[in-house]
C-alpha positions as CSV (number, residue, x, y, z in Angstrom):
1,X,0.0,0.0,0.0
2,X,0.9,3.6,-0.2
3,X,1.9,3.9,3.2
4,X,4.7,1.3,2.9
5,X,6.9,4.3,3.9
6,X,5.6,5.2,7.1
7,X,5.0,1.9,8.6
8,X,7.5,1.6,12.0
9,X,9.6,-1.7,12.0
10,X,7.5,-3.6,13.4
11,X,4.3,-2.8,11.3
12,X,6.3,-3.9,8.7
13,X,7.6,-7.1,10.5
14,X,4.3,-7.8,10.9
15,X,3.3,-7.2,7.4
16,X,6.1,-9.4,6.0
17,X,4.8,-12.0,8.2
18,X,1.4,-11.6,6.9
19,X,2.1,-11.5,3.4
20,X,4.3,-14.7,3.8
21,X,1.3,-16.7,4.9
22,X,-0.6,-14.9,2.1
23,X,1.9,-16.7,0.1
24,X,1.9,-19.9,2.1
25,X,-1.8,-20.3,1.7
26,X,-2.1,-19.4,-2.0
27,X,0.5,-22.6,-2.7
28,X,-2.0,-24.5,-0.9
29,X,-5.1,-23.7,-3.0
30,X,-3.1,-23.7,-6.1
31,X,-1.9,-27.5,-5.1
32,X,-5.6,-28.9,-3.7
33,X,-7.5,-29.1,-7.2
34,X,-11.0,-29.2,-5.6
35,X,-9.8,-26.0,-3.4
36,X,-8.1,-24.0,-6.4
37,X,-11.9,-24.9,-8.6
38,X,-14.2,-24.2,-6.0
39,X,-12.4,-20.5,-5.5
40,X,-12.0,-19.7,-9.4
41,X,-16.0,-20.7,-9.1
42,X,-16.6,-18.3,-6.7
43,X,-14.9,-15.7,-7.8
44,X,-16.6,-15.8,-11.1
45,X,-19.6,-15.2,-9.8
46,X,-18.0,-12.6,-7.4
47,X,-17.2,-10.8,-10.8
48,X,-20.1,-11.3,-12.2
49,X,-22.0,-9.6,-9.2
50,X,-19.7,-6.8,-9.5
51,X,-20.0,-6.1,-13.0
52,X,-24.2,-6.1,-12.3
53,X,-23.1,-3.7,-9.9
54,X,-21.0,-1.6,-11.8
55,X,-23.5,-1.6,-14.8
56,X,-26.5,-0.2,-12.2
57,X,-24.1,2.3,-10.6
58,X,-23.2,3.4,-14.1
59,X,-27.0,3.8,-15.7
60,X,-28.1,5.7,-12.0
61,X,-24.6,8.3,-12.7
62,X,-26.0,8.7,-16.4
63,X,-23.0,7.0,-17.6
64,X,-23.4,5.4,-21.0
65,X,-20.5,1.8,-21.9
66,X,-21.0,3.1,-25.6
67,X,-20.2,6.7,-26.0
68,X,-20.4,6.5,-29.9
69,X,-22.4,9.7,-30.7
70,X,-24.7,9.4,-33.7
71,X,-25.2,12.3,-36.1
């Protein structure tokens, strides 16, 4: 994050330890089939739902996807 600078020591400490069981669990998933499917699943539909959502937030704003102006 942008704050990387201003973290003390051991906010970072803590942060390297955090990212390195990030890392630890992501090997996991990515090893475990079944795991790895069932998350790429979800998060399918996760982007799905968001990309409802972002298509409804655009049309309340008065935003149009296809800006092509016709004359």
């Amino acid at each position: 994050m942008a704050m990387t600078n201003k973290m003390s020591a051991d906010e970072k400490r803590w942060q390297a330890e955090s990212d390195a069981e990030t890392m630890a669990r992501y090997e996991e998933i990515m090893g475990n089939a079944s795991r790895r499917n069932a998350a790429i699943k979800v998060a399918k539909t996760k982007a799905a739902d968001l990309t409802k959502r972002a298509s409804a937030m655009s049309r309340v704003a008065g935003v149009s996807g296809n800006r092509s102006k016709k004359k």
